[in-house]
C-alpha positions in Angstrom: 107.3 42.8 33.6 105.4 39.7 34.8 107.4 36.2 34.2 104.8 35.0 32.1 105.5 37.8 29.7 109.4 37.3 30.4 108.7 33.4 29.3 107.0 34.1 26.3 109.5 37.2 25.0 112.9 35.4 25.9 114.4 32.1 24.1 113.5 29.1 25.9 117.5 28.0 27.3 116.8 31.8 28.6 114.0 31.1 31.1 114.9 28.1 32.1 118.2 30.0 33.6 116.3 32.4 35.3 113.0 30.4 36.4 116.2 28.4 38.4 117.5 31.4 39.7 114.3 32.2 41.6 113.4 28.9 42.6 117.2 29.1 44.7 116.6 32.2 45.7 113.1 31.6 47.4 114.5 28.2 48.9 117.8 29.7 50.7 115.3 32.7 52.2 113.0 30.0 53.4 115.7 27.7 55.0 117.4 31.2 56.6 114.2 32.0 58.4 113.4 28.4 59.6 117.6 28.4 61.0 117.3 31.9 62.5 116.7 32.0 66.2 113.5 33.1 67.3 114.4 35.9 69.2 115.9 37.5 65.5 112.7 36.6 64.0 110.3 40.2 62.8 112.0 43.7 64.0 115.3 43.4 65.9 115.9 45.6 69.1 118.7 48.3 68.9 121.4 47.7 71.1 120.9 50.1 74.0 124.7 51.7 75.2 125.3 53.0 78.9 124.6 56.7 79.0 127.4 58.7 80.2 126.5 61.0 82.9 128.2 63.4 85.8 127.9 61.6 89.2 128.2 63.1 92.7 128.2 61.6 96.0 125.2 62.4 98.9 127.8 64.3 101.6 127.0 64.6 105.1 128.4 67.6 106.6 127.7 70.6 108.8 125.5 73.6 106.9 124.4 77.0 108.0 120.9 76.6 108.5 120.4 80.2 106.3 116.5 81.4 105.0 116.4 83.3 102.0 113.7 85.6 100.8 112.7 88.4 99.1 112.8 91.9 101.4 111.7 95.4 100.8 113.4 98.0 102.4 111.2 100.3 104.3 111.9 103.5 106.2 111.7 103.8 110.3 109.8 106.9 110.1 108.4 108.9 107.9 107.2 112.7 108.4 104.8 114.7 106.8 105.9 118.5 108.1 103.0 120.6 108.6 102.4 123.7 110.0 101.0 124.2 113.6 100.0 128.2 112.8 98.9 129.7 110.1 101.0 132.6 108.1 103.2 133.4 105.3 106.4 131.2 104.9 109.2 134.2 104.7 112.1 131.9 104.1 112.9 128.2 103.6 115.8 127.5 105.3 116.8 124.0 103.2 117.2 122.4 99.8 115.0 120.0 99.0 116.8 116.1 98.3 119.2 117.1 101.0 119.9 115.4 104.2 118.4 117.2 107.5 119.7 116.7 111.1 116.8 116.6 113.6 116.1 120.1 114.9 117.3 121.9 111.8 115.1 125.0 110.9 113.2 124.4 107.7 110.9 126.9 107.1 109.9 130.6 109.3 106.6 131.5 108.9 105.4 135.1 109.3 106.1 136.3 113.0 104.7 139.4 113.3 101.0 138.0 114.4 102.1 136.5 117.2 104.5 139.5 118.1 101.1 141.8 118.2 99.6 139.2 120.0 102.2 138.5 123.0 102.0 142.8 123.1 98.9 142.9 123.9 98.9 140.1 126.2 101.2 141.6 128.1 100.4 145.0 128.6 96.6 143.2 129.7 98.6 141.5 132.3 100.4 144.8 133.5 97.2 146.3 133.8 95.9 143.7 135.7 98.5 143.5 138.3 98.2 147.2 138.8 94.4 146.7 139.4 95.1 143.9 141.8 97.4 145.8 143.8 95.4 148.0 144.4 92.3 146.0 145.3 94.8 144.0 148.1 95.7 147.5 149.5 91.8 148.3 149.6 90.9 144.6 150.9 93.6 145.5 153.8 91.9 148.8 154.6 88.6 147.6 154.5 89.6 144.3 156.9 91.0 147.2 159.8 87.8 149.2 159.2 85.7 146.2 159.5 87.2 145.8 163.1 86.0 148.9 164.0 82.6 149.2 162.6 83.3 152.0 160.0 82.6 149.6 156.6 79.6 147.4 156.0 80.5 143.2 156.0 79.6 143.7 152.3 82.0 146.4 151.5 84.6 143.7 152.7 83.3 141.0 150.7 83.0 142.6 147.5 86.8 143.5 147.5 87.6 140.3 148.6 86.0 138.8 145.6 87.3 141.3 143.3 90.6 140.5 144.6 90.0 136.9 143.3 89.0 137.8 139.9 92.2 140.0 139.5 94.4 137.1 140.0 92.3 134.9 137.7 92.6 137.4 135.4 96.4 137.4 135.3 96.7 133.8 135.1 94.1 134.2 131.9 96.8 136.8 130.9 100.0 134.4 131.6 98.3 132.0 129.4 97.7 134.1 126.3 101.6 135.3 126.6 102.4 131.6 126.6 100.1 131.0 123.2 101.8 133.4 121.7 105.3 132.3 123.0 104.4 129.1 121.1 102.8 130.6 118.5 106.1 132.1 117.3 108.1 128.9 118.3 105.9 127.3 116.2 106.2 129.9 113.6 109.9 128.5 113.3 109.3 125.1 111.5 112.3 122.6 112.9 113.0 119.2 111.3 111.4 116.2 113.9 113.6 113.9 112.7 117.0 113.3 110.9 116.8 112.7 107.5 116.4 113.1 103.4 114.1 115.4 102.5 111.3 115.7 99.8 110.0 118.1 97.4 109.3 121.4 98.7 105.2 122.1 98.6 105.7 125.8 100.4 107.4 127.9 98.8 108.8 131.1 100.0 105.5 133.4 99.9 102.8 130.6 100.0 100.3 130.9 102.9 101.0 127.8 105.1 97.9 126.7 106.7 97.5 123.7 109.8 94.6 122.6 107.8 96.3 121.9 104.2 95.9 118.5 102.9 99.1 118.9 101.4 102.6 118.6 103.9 105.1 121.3 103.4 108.4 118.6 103.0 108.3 114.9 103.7 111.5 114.0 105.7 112.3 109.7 105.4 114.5 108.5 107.5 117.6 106.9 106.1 119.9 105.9 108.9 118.8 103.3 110.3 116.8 101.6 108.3 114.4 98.4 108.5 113.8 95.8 105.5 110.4 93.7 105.6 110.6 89.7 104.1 108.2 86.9 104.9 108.9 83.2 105.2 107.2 79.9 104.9 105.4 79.0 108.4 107.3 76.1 108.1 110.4 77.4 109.5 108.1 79.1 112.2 110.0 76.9 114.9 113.3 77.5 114.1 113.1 81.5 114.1 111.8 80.9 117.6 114.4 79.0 118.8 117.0 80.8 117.5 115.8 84.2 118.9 116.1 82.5 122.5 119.6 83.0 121.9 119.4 86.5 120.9 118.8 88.8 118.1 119.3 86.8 114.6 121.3 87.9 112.4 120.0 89.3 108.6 122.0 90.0 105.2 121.0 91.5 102.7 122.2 91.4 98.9 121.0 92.4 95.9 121.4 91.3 92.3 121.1 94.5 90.3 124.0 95.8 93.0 127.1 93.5 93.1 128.8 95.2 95.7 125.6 96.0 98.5 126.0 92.9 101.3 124.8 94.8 104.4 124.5 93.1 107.8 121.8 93.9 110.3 119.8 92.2 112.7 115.9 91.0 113.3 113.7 92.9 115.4 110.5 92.4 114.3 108.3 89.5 114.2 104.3 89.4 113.3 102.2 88.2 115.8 100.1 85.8 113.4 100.3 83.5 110.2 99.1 84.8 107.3 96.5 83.0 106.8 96.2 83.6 103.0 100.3 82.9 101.3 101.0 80.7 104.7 104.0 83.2 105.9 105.1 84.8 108.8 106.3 88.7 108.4 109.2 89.6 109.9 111.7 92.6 109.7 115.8 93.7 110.2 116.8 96.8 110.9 120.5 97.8 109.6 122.9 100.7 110.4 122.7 101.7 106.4 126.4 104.1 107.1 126.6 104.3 103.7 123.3 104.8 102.3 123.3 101.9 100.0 119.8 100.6 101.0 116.9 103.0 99.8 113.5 102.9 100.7 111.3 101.1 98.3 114.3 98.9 97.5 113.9 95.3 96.8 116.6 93.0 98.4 117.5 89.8 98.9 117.7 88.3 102.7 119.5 85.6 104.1 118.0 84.9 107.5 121.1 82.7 109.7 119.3 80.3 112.6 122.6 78.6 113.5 124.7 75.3 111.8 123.1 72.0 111.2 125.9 69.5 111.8 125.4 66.4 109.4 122.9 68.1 106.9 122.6 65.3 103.6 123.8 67.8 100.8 123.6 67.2 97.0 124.7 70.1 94.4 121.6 71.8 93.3 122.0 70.9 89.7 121.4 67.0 90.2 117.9 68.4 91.4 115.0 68.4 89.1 111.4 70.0 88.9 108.4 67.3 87.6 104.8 67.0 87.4 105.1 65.2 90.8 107.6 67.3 92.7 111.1 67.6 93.0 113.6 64.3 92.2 117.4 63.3 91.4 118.4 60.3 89.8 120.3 58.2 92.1 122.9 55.7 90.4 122.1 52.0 91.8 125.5 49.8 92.5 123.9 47.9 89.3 124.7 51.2 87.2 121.1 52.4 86.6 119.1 55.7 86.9 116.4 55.4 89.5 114.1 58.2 90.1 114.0 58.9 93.5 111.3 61.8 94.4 113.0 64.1 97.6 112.1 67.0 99.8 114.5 69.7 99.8 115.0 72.2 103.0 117.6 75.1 101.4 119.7 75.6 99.0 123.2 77.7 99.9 126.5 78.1 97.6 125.2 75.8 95.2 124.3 73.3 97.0 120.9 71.7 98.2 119.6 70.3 101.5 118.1 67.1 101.6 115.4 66.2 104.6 114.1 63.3 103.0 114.8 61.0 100.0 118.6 60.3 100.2 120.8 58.6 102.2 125.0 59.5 102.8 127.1 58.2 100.4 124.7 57.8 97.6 125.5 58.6 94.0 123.2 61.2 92.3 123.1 62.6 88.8 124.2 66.3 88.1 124.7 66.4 84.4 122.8 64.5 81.8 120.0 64.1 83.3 117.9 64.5 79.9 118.8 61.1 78.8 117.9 59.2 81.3 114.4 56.9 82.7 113.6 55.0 85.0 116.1 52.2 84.5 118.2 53.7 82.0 121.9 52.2 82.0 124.6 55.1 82.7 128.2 55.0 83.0 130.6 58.1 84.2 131.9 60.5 82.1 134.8 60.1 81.3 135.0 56.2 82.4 135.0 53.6 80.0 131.7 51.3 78.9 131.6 47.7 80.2 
């Protein structure tokens, strides 16, 4: 309702009353606002508290200078049995899935080839011995005649050479007796190597050829056992200067597996960079006594290169991940955040080494962290607000 309308509906002592109550009202707002201060004047600021935050001091102390990665166990060797001969496997000597011992019969092929075979070849080389007896005994007759004049030179000659071929002959027939000897060696299929064995291609029956594309058993070695990781080129340098001292030590652990912490040692080491993920390849080989690392496995490695004695450590939860790299917020003697970017080497048990950034003795943030800027006042848990 307008006041002109209020004038005209109310009696006049009425709007007098209340035409004098605006008129006040208007004149104490006017003198408020020319009183105020003029920091007060349009929107007032909040009042902006200390935030309370988990503070940790920058230690200086020694550290294990420890590489992790990401390994894959691989086998040291891995066979494909084949067959050397051809025949019919009579008998498999193994079950497959079970562990083999080098020189363990696996399979026996069909024998009786190479029996008829080594037979013959040695009934050929009776034969021929007889034959060469007897041409000696004529080359001896022939010689005394010769002396005499009662055999042609020729008649000489010709048993001479006939005595040659004879014992060429036999040495052709010592030969085939040894093919067949290792024709029925081979006939007996042995395990190369110690090991776990596959699936069983040849079956009792099947015709084993040397030619199949298919092996008869894969045998993997177990015991001992090699796992492949790669590290940044980075820490190229180091891993050189600590194998000067000898062999570096490895351990493995794995997530999925609580209880697998093997220890092993590095023998391996690429010759080159790769070129494309900027890592160097590198492998341990460990004892594996128990069996607990399998081939195909994924693990994870901790690579030792010695002990860094003052290493600048910080607990890895004051680190944080932004658009420009890694930071902490270090607390100022003023009691402010300040963003202060880092380079971190390593992290190990929870905490985080610090190359670059931080100094000993600083104060850095490790809970909290989502309230605070650049600036922002903080004050410690637990302690009370100035």
């Amino acid at each position: 309702m307008s006041l002109d309308r209020l004038t005209r509906t109310q009696p006049p002592r009425l709007n007098r009353r209340l035409l004098a109550v605006v008129v006040l009202v208007i004149v104490g707002a006017v003198a408020w606002w020319g009183l105020a201060p003029s920091g007060n004047k349009g929107t007032a600021k909040p009042e902006t508290r200390p935030q309370p935050v988990v503070i940790k001091p920058v230690q200086s102390k020694p550290m294990p200078v420890v590489i992790t990665a990401v390994g894959t166990v691989q086998s040291q060797s891995v066979v494909l049995v084949r067959p050397r001969v051809e025949g019919e496997v009579m008998k498999v000597h193994f079950t497959e899935g079970r562990d083999v011992t080098q020189g363990d019969l696996l399979f026996t092929l069909d024998l009786r080839p190479a029996e008829a075979v080594r037979r013959q070849a040695e009934a050929q080389l009776a034969r021929d011995k007889a034959q060469l007896e007897r041409a000696r005994a004529d080359l001896r007759r022939y010689t005394e005649l010769l002396k005499s004049g009662n055999v042609p030179v020729q008649k000489v000659e010709q048993t001479t050479a006939d005595v040659a071929v004879l014992e060429a002959a036999i040495k052709a027939d010592l030969a085939a007796i040894e093919t067949s000897r290792l024709t029925m060696e081979y006939s007996q299929i042995r395990a190369p190597i110690s090991g776990r064995t596959g699936v069983i291609n040849a079956k009792q029956g099947n015709l084993a050829k040397p030619g199949d594309a298919q092996s008869m058993v894969t045998i993997t070695q177990i015991m001992p056992i090699n796992v492949a990781f790669s590290v940044p080129e980075r820490h190229l340098s180091r891993i050189r200067a600590g194998q000067k001292t000898g062999p570096l030590a490895a351990t493995v652990t794995s997530t999925s597996d609580p209880s697998l912490k093997e220890a092993g040692r590095v023998t391996f080491m690429d010759s080159a960079i790769d070129a494309t993920t900027g890592t160097i390849g590198l492998k341990a080989a460990f004892d594996n006594a128990e069996m607990k690392l399998w081939p195909g496995q994924f693990v994870n490695v901790a690579l030792t290169l010695g002990t860094e004695a003052e290493a600048l450590t910080v607990p890895v939860e004051a680190v944080q991940a932004g658009q420009q790299g890694t930071f902490v917020f270090v607390v100022t003697p003023d009691g402010t955040a300040e963003i202060r970017p880092i380079t971190v080497d390593r992290t190990l048990a929870g905490e985080a080494v610090i190359t670059k950034g931080l100094a000993a003795g600083e104060k850095v943030v490790t809970d909290g962290q989502m309230r605070l800027g650049q600036g922002t006042k903080v004050v410690e848990a637990g302690a009370k607000a100035p």
